[in-house]
C-alpha positions in Angstrom: -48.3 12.4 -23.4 -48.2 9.4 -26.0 -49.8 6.5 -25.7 -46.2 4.9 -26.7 -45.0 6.2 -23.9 -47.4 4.8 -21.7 -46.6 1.9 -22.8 -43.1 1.4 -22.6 -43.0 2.9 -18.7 -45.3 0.6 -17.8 -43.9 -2.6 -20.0 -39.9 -0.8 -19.8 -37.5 -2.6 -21.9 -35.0 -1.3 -19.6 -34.9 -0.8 -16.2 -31.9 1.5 -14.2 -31.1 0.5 -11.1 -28.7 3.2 -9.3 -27.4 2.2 -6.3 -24.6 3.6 -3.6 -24.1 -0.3 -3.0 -24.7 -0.2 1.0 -28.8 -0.9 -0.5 -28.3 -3.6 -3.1 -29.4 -6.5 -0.8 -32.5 -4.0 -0.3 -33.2 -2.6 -3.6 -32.7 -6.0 -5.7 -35.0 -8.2 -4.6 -37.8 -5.4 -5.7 -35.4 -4.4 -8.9 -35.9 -8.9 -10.0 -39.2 -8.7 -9.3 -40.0 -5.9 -11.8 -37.6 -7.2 -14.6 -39.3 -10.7 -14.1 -42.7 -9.3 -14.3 -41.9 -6.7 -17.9 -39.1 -8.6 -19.4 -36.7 -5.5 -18.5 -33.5 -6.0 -18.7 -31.6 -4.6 -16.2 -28.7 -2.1 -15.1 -26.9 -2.3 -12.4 -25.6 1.4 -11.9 -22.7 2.5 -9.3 -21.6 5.9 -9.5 -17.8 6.5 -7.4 -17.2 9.5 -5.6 -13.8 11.0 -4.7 -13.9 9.9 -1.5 -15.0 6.2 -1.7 -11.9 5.8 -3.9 -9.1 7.3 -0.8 -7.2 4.8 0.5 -4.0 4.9 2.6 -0.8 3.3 1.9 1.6 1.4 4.5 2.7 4.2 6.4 -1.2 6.0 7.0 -0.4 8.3 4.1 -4.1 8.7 2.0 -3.9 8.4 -2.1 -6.4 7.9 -4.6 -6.7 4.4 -5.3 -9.3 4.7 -8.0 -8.5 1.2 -9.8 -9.4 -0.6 -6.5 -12.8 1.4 -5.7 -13.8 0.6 -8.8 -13.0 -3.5 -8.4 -14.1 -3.1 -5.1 -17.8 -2.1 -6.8 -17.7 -4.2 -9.7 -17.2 -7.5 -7.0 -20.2 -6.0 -4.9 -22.6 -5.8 -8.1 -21.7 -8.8 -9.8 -23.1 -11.2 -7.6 -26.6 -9.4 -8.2 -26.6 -9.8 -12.1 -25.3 -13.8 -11.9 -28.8 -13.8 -9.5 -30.9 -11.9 -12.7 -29.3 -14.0 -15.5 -30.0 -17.2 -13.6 -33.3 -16.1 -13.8 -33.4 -15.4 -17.1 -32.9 -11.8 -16.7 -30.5 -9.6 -18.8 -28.3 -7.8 -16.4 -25.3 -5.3 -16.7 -23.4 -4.0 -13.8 -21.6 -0.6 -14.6 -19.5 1.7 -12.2 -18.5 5.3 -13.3 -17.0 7.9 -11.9 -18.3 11.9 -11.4 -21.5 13.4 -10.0 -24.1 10.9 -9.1 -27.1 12.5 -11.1 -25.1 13.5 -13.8 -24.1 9.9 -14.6 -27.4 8.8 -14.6 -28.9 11.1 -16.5 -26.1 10.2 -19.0 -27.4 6.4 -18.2 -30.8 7.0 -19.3 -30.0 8.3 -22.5 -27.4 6.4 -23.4 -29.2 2.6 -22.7 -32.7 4.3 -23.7 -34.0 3.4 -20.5 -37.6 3.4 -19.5 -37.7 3.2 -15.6 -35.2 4.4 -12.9 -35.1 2.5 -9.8 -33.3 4.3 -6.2 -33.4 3.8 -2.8 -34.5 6.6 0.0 -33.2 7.0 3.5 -36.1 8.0 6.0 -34.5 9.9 8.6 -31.5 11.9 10.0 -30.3 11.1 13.4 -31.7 14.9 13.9 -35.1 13.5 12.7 -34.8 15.3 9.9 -36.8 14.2 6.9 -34.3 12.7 4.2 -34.6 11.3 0.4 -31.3 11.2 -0.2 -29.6 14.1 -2.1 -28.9 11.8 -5.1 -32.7 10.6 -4.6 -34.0 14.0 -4.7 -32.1 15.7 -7.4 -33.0 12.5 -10.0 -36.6 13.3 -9.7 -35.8 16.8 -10.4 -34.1 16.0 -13.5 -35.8 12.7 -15.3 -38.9 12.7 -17.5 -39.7 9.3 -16.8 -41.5 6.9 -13.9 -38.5 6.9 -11.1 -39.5 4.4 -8.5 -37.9 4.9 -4.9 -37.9 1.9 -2.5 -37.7 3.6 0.8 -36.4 1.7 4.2 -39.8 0.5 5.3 -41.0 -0.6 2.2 -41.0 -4.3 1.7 -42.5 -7.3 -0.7 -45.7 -8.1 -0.6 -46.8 -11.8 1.2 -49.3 -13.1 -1.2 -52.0 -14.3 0.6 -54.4 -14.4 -2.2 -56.0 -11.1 -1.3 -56.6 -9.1 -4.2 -53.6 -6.7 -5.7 -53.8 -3.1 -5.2 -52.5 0.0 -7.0 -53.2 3.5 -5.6 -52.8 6.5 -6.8 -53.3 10.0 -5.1 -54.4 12.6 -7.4 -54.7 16.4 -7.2 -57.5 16.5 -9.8 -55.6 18.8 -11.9 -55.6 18.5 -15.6 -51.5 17.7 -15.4 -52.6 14.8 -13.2 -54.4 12.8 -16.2 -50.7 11.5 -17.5 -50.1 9.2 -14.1 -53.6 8.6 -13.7 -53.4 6.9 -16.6 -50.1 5.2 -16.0 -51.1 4.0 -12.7 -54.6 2.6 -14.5 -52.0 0.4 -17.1 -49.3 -0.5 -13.8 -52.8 -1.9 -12.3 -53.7 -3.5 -15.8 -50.4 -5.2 -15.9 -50.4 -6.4 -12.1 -53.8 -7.8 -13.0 -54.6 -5.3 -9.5 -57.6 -2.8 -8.5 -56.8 0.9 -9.1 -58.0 2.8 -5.7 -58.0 7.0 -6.4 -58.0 9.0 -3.9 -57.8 12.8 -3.3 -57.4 14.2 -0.3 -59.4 17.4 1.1 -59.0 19.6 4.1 -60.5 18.5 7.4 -64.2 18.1 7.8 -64.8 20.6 10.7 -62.6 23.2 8.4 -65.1 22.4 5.1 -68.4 22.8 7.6 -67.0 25.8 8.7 -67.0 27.5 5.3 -70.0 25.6 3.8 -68.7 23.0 1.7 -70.1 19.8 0.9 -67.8 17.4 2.1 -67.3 13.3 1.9 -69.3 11.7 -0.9 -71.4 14.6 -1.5 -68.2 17.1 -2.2 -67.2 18.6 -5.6 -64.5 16.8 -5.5 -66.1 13.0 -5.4 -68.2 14.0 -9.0 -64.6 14.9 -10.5 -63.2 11.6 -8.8 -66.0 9.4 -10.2 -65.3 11.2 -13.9 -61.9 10.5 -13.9 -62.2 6.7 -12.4 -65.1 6.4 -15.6 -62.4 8.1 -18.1 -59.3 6.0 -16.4 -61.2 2.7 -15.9 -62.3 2.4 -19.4 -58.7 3.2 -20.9 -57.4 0.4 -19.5 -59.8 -1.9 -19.0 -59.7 -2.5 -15.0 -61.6 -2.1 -11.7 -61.5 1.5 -10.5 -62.3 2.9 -7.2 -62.6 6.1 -6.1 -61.9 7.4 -2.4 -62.0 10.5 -1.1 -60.5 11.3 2.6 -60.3 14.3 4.5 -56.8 15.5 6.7 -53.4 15.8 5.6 -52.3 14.0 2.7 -49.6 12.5 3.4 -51.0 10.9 5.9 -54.2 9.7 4.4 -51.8 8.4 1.8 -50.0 6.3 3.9 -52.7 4.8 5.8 -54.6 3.9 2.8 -51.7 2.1 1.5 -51.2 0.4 4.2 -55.1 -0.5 5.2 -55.2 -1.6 1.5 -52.1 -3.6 1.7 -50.7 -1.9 -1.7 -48.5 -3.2 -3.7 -47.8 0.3 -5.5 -48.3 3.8 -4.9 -48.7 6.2 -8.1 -48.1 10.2 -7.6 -47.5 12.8 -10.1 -45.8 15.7 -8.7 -45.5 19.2 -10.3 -42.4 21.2 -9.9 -43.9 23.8 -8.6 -45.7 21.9 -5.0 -43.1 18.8 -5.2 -39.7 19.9 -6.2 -38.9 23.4 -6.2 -40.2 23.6 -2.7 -39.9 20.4 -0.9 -39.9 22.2 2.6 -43.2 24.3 1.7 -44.9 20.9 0.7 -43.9 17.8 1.8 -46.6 15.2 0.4 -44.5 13.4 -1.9 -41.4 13.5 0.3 -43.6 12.3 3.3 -44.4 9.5 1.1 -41.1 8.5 -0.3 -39.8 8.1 3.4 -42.4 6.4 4.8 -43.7 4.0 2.4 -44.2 0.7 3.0 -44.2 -0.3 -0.8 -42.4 1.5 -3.7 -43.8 4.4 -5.1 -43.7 5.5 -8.4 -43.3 8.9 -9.0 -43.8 10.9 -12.6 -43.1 14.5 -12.9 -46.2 16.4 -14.5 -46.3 19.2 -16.9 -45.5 23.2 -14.8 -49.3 23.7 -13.1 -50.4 27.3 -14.1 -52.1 29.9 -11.7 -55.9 29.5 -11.4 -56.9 26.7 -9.4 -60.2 24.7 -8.4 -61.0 23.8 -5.3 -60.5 20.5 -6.1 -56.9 21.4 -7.6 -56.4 23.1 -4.2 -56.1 20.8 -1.2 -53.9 18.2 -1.8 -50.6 20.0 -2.4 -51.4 23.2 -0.4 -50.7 21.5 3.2 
Protein backbone atom coordinates (compact mmCIF):
# COMPACT_ATOMS: atom_id res chain seq x y z
CA UNK A 1 0.00 0.00 0.00
CA UNK A 2 1.14 3.71 -0.78
CA UNK A 3 1.86 6.05 1.35
CA UNK A 4 -0.48 8.38 -0.95
CA UNK A 5 -3.03 6.38 -0.13
CA UNK A 6 -2.66 6.66 3.36
CA UNK A 7 -2.92 9.80 3.14
CA UNK A 8 -5.84 10.70 1.31
CA UNK A 9 -8.08 7.98 3.52
CA UNK A 10 -7.07 9.50 6.34
CA UNK A 11 -7.25 13.39 5.10
CA UNK A 12 -10.26 12.29 2.17
CA UNK A 13 -11.06 14.99 -0.08
CA UNK A 14 -14.31 13.34 -0.42
CA UNK A 15 -16.41 11.69 1.77
CA UNK A 16 -19.72 9.27 0.55
CA UNK A 17 -22.35 9.27 2.64
CA UNK A 18 -25.06 6.51 1.50
CA UNK A 19 -27.99 6.64 3.21
CA UNK A 20 -31.74 4.78 2.98
CA UNK A 21 -32.86 8.22 4.40
CA UNK A 22 -34.82 6.67 7.61
CA UNK A 23 -30.83 7.29 9.30
CA UNK A 24 -29.88 10.78 8.14
CA UNK A 25 -30.73 12.53 11.39
CA UNK A 26 -28.33 9.58 12.77
CA UNK A 27 -25.59 9.29 10.39
CA UNK A 28 -25.14 13.29 9.77
CA UNK A 29 -24.16 14.56 12.69
CA UNK A 30 -20.99 11.93 12.64
CA UNK A 31 -20.83 12.44 8.54
CA UNK A 32 -20.27 16.96 9.62
CA UNK A 33 -18.00 16.08 12.06
CA UNK A 34 -15.58 14.20 9.73
CA UNK A 35 -15.95 16.72 6.77
CA UNK A 36 -15.28 19.53 9.39
CA UNK A 37 -12.28 17.84 10.84
CA UNK A 38 -10.46 16.80 6.82
CA UNK A 39 -11.95 19.49 4.76
CA UNK A 40 -14.11 16.61 2.85
CA UNK A 41 -16.51 17.61 0.93
CA UNK A 42 -19.40 15.69 1.09
CA UNK A 43 -22.07 13.41 -0.76
CA UNK A 44 -25.14 12.95 0.15
CA UNK A 45 -26.08 9.53 -1.61
CA UNK A 46 -29.81 8.01 -1.84
CA UNK A 47 -30.19 5.08 -3.89
CA UNK A 48 -34.35 4.29 -4.92
CA UNK A 49 -35.58 0.98 -5.05
CA UNK A 50 -38.64 -0.19 -6.98
CA UNK A 51 -40.75 -0.34 -4.26
CA UNK A 52 -40.15 3.00 -2.42
CA UNK A 53 -41.28 4.58 -5.70
CA UNK A 54 -45.15 2.58 -5.75
CA UNK A 55 -47.71 4.66 -5.09
CA UNK A 56 -51.53 4.32 -5.54
CA UNK A 57 -53.72 6.49 -7.39
CA UNK A 58 -57.43 7.69 -6.27
CA UNK A 59 -59.10 4.63 -6.62
CA UNK A 60 -56.27 2.23 -4.45
CA UNK A 61 -54.90 1.14 -7.83
CA UNK A 62 -50.68 0.98 -7.25
CA UNK A 63 -48.38 2.69 -10.20
CA UNK A 64 -44.90 3.63 -10.25
CA UNK A 65 -44.55 7.16 -9.35
CA UNK A 66 -40.89 7.35 -9.81
CA UNK A 67 -40.78 11.36 -10.30
CA UNK A 68 -42.32 11.81 -6.80
CA UNK A 69 -39.88 9.22 -4.89
CA UNK A 70 -37.33 10.82 -6.27
CA UNK A 71 -38.56 14.62 -4.99
CA UNK A 72 -39.71 12.97 -2.04
CA UNK A 73 -35.65 12.05 -1.40
CA UNK A 74 -34.25 15.05 -2.84
CA UNK A 75 -36.62 17.24 0.02
CA UNK A 76 -35.42 14.72 2.78
CA UNK A 77 -31.49 15.29 1.80
CA UNK A 78 -31.52 18.82 1.13
CA UNK A 79 -32.02 20.10 4.44
CA UNK A 80 -28.71 18.15 5.46
CA UNK A 81 -26.41 19.82 2.84
CA UNK A 82 -27.94 23.66 3.60
CA UNK A 83 -26.65 22.33 7.38
CA UNK A 84 -22.85 21.39 5.82
CA UNK A 85 -22.62 24.52 3.53
CA UNK A 86 -23.57 26.78 6.48
CA UNK A 87 -20.72 25.28 7.92
CA UNK A 88 -18.51 25.76 5.36
CA UNK A 89 -18.83 22.41 4.03
CA UNK A 90 -19.21 21.38 0.38
CA UNK A 91 -22.15 19.21 0.06
CA UNK A 92 -24.13 17.37 -2.82
CA UNK A 93 -27.21 15.47 -2.36
CA UNK A 94 -27.75 12.79 -5.20
CA UNK A 95 -30.61 10.24 -5.61
CA UNK A 96 -30.32 7.33 -8.27
CA UNK A 97 -32.13 4.70 -9.09
CA UNK A 98 -31.02 0.62 -9.37
CA UNK A 99 -29.16 -1.72 -6.96
CA UNK A 100 -27.96 -0.05 -3.88
CA UNK A 101 -24.20 -1.30 -4.05
CA UNK A 102 -23.98 -1.01 -7.51
CA UNK A 103 -24.67 2.76 -7.48
CA UNK A 104 -22.22 3.28 -5.09
CA UNK A 105 -19.57 1.59 -6.34
CA UNK A 106 -20.41 3.65 -9.51
CA UNK A 107 -20.26 6.81 -6.80
CA UNK A 108 -16.86 6.13 -5.74
CA UNK A 109 -15.40 6.08 -8.94
CA UNK A 110 -17.13 8.54 -10.48
CA UNK A 111 -16.54 11.60 -7.56
CA UNK A 112 -12.98 9.87 -6.73
CA UNK A 113 -14.06 9.38 -3.34
CA UNK A 114 -11.76 8.60 -0.48
CA UNK A 115 -14.15 7.35 2.44
CA UNK A 116 -17.65 5.73 2.48
CA UNK A 117 -19.78 6.45 5.21
CA UNK A 118 -23.20 3.73 6.09
CA UNK A 119 -25.24 3.07 8.82
CA UNK A 120 -25.77 -0.69 10.41
CA UNK A 121 -28.88 -2.08 11.99
CA UNK A 122 -28.03 -4.20 15.18
CA UNK A 123 -30.76 -6.68 15.41
CA UNK A 124 -33.70 -8.55 13.83
CA UNK A 125 -36.79 -8.88 15.84
CA UNK A 126 -35.65 -12.72 15.74
CA UNK A 127 -32.34 -11.48 17.42
CA UNK A 128 -30.68 -12.16 14.66
CA UNK A 129 -27.43 -10.37 14.08
CA UNK A 130 -27.88 -7.72 11.16
CA UNK A 131 -25.41 -5.16 9.10
CA UNK A 132 -27.72 -4.41 6.74
CA UNK A 133 -27.51 -6.25 3.28
CA UNK A 134 -26.55 -2.98 1.55
CA UNK A 135 -23.94 -2.52 4.64
CA UNK A 136 -22.55 -5.82 4.10
CA UNK A 137 -22.19 -6.19 0.43
CA UNK A 138 -20.24 -2.50 0.33
CA UNK A 139 -17.53 -3.83 2.44
CA UNK A 140 -17.32 -6.81 0.21
CA UNK A 141 -16.90 -4.71 -2.80
CA UNK A 142 -14.79 -1.29 -1.91
CA UNK A 143 -10.97 -0.90 -1.52
CA UNK A 144 -11.17 1.82 0.64
CA UNK A 145 -11.79 2.88 4.64
CA UNK A 146 -15.91 2.26 4.81
CA UNK A 147 -16.94 3.59 8.13
CA UNK A 148 -20.30 2.10 9.63
CA UNK A 149 -22.16 4.11 12.38
CA UNK A 150 -24.11 1.45 13.97
CA UNK A 151 -27.39 2.20 16.34
CA UNK A 152 -25.52 2.42 19.60
CA UNK A 153 -22.80 4.32 18.46
CA UNK A 154 -22.91 7.92 19.48
CA UNK A 155 -20.57 11.33 19.68
CA UNK A 156 -18.21 11.60 22.00
CA UNK A 157 -18.90 14.27 25.23
CA UNK A 158 -15.59 15.93 25.52
CA UNK A 159 -14.73 16.08 28.86
CA UNK A 160 -11.05 16.81 28.37
CA UNK A 161 -10.07 13.16 28.75
CA UNK A 162 -7.58 12.24 26.34
CA UNK A 163 -8.80 11.00 22.61
CA UNK A 164 -8.49 7.44 21.82
CA UNK A 165 -8.07 5.31 18.62
CA UNK A 166 -8.09 1.55 18.85
CA UNK A 167 -7.35 -0.86 16.68
CA UNK A 168 -7.55 -4.70 16.91
CA UNK A 169 -5.07 -6.49 15.04
CA UNK A 170 -4.54 -10.17 14.01
CA UNK A 171 -0.70 -9.70 13.88
CA UNK A 172 -0.72 -10.91 10.33
CA UNK A 173 1.52 -9.30 7.80
CA UNK A 174 -1.89 -8.11 5.77
CA UNK A 175 -2.68 -6.31 9.00
CA UNK A 176 0.37 -3.71 8.73
CA UNK A 177 -1.84 -1.49 5.98
CA UNK A 178 -4.69 -0.47 8.89
CA UNK A 179 -2.28 -0.49 11.47
CA UNK A 180 -0.82 2.05 9.93
CA UNK A 181 -3.92 3.95 8.91
CA UNK A 182 -5.32 3.81 12.34
CA UNK A 183 -1.57 5.23 13.63
CA UNK A 184 -2.25 8.50 11.02
CA UNK A 185 -6.51 8.58 11.99
CA UNK A 186 -4.87 8.88 15.69
CA UNK A 187 -2.14 11.42 14.37
CA UNK A 188 -4.86 13.53 12.88
CA UNK A 189 -7.35 13.33 16.01
CA UNK A 190 -4.25 14.40 17.96
CA UNK A 191 -5.46 10.85 20.04
CA UNK A 192 -3.51 7.76 21.68
CA UNK A 193 -3.32 4.66 19.43
CA UNK A 194 -4.25 1.54 21.91
CA UNK A 195 -3.45 -2.20 19.92
CA UNK A 196 -4.76 -4.83 20.97
CA UNK A 197 -4.84 -8.59 19.90
CA UNK A 198 -6.83 -10.88 21.40
CA UNK A 199 -5.81 -14.55 22.43
CA UNK A 200 -7.71 -17.56 23.50
CA UNK A 201 -8.65 -17.92 27.21
CA UNK A 202 -6.06 -18.21 29.79
CA UNK A 203 -7.05 -21.58 31.40
CA UNK A 204 -7.11 -22.93 27.46
CA UNK A 205 -3.24 -21.36 26.98
CA UNK A 206 -2.17 -23.08 30.56
CA UNK A 207 -3.58 -26.05 29.53
CA UNK A 208 -1.27 -26.43 26.43
CA UNK A 209 1.78 -24.60 27.84
CA UNK A 210 1.76 -21.30 26.50
CA UNK A 211 3.01 -18.27 27.91
CA UNK A 212 0.22 -16.06 28.21
CA UNK A 213 -0.48 -12.16 29.25
CA UNK A 214 2.61 -9.98 29.01
CA UNK A 215 4.94 -12.72 28.85
CA UNK A 216 3.08 -14.37 25.51
CA UNK A 217 4.54 -14.50 21.91
CA UNK A 218 2.13 -12.43 21.01
CA UNK A 219 2.98 -9.21 23.34
CA UNK A 220 6.92 -9.18 21.70
CA UNK A 221 5.09 -9.05 18.17
CA UNK A 222 2.64 -6.37 19.74
CA UNK A 223 5.43 -4.16 21.16
CA UNK A 224 7.36 -4.52 17.47
CA UNK A 225 4.64 -3.36 15.68
CA UNK A 226 3.48 -0.38 18.27
CA UNK A 227 7.70 0.60 17.82
CA UNK A 228 7.31 0.21 13.81
CA UNK A 229 3.59 2.06 13.89
CA UNK A 230 4.43 4.69 16.59
CA UNK A 231 7.40 5.94 14.83
CA UNK A 232 5.58 6.23 11.38
CA UNK A 233 3.42 8.54 12.56
CA UNK A 234 4.75 10.14 15.23
CA UNK A 235 2.11 9.41 18.18
CA UNK A 236 1.71 7.62 21.57
CA UNK A 237 1.25 3.88 21.03
CA UNK A 238 0.00 1.32 23.45
CA UNK A 239 -0.08 -2.01 23.25
CA UNK A 240 -2.76 -4.42 25.02
CA UNK A 241 -3.14 -7.76 24.87
CA UNK A 242 -6.49 -9.63 26.37
CA UNK A 243 -7.48 -13.01 26.46
CA UNK A 244 -11.44 -14.41 25.55
CA UNK A 245 -13.41 -13.80 22.58
CA UNK A 246 -12.69 -10.98 20.53
CA UNK A 247 -15.37 -9.46 19.90
CA UNK A 248 -16.03 -9.04 23.11
CA UNK A 249 -12.69 -7.85 24.32
CA UNK A 250 -13.17 -5.40 21.54
CA UNK A 251 -16.09 -3.92 22.64
CA UNK A 252 -15.29 -3.56 26.17
CA UNK A 253 -12.09 -1.93 25.55
CA UNK A 254 -13.74 0.63 23.48
CA UNK A 255 -15.94 1.28 25.73
CA UNK A 256 -13.61 1.24 29.12
CA UNK A 257 -11.35 3.54 26.95
CA UNK A 258 -14.10 5.80 25.88
CA UNK A 259 -12.90 5.51 22.01
CA UNK A 260 -13.60 7.69 19.76
CA UNK A 261 -12.71 5.22 16.80
CA UNK A 262 -12.32 1.65 16.25
CA UNK A 263 -9.78 0.48 13.34
CA UNK A 264 -10.11 -3.33 11.98
CA UNK A 265 -8.80 -4.75 8.91
CA UNK A 266 -10.70 -7.70 7.81
CA UNK A 267 -9.54 -10.34 5.25
CA UNK A 268 -12.01 -11.89 2.96
CA UNK A 269 -11.33 -15.03 3.89
CA UNK A 270 -12.31 -14.75 8.20
CA UNK A 271 -14.55 -11.40 7.57
CA UNK A 272 -16.50 -11.61 4.42
CA UNK A 273 -16.75 -14.73 2.68
CA UNK A 274 -17.90 -16.36 5.91
CA UNK A 275 -19.59 -13.96 8.14
CA UNK A 276 -21.51 -16.79 10.02
CA UNK A 277 -18.14 -18.87 10.66
CA UNK A 278 -16.55 -15.66 12.11
CA UNK A 279 -18.33 -12.97 13.40
CA UNK A 280 -15.64 -10.52 15.01
CA UNK A 281 -16.07 -7.68 12.67
CA UNK A 282 -19.83 -8.14 12.42
CA UNK A 283 -20.03 -8.35 16.28
CA UNK A 284 -18.42 -5.06 16.13
CA UNK A 285 -20.23 -3.28 13.56
CA UNK A 286 -23.54 -3.94 15.58
CA UNK A 287 -22.54 -3.17 18.71
CA UNK A 288 -20.37 -0.36 18.63
CA UNK A 289 -20.67 2.47 20.54
CA UNK A 290 -18.47 4.61 18.18
CA UNK A 291 -17.94 4.21 14.35
CA UNK A 292 -15.64 1.82 13.14
CA UNK A 293 -13.51 1.94 10.38
CA UNK A 294 -13.19 -0.96 8.55
CA UNK A 295 -10.39 -1.60 5.52
CA UNK A 296 -10.33 -4.78 3.60
CA UNK A 297 -6.72 -6.44 3.72
CA UNK A 298 -4.90 -8.24 1.06
CA UNK A 299 -6.41 -12.58 0.63
CA UNK A 300 -4.35 -14.13 3.97
CA UNK A 301 -2.50 -17.31 2.64
CA UNK A 302 -2.39 -20.79 4.43
CA UNK A 303 0.40 -21.04 7.12
CA UNK A 304 -0.31 -19.21 10.16
CA UNK A 305 1.46 -18.18 13.52
CA UNK A 306 0.05 -18.51 16.60
CA UNK A 307 -0.23 -15.13 16.81
CA UNK A 308 -2.03 -14.96 13.26
CA UNK A 309 -4.33 -17.59 14.79
CA UNK A 310 -6.63 -16.51 17.60
CA UNK A 311 -8.25 -13.53 16.73
CA UNK A 312 -10.27 -14.59 13.72
CA UNK A 313 -10.50 -18.29 14.45
CA UNK A 314 -13.44 -17.88 17.25
Amino acid sequence: MRDSDIGRWTHPATVLVATDLSDLDHLMPFALEQAGETGARLILLHVLSSAAAISADASGMPYYDTAGALETAEQMLRPWCEVAVRRGIPCDALVREGRPTYQIAAAVRQFHVDRVLLGTRSRSKLGKLLIGSVAEQVLRSVNLPVITVGPEAHLPVDKGEERVVLHATTLRETSRPSAALACQAAATQNAKLILLHVLPPIDVMERKGMPTGQDSAAMVELRILAEMTGARCCSAVEPVIAHGNPSIEILALASERHAGLIVLGATQRSAFENLTRDRTVYRVLAHARCPVLTLREPQAFPEETQAEATAMHR
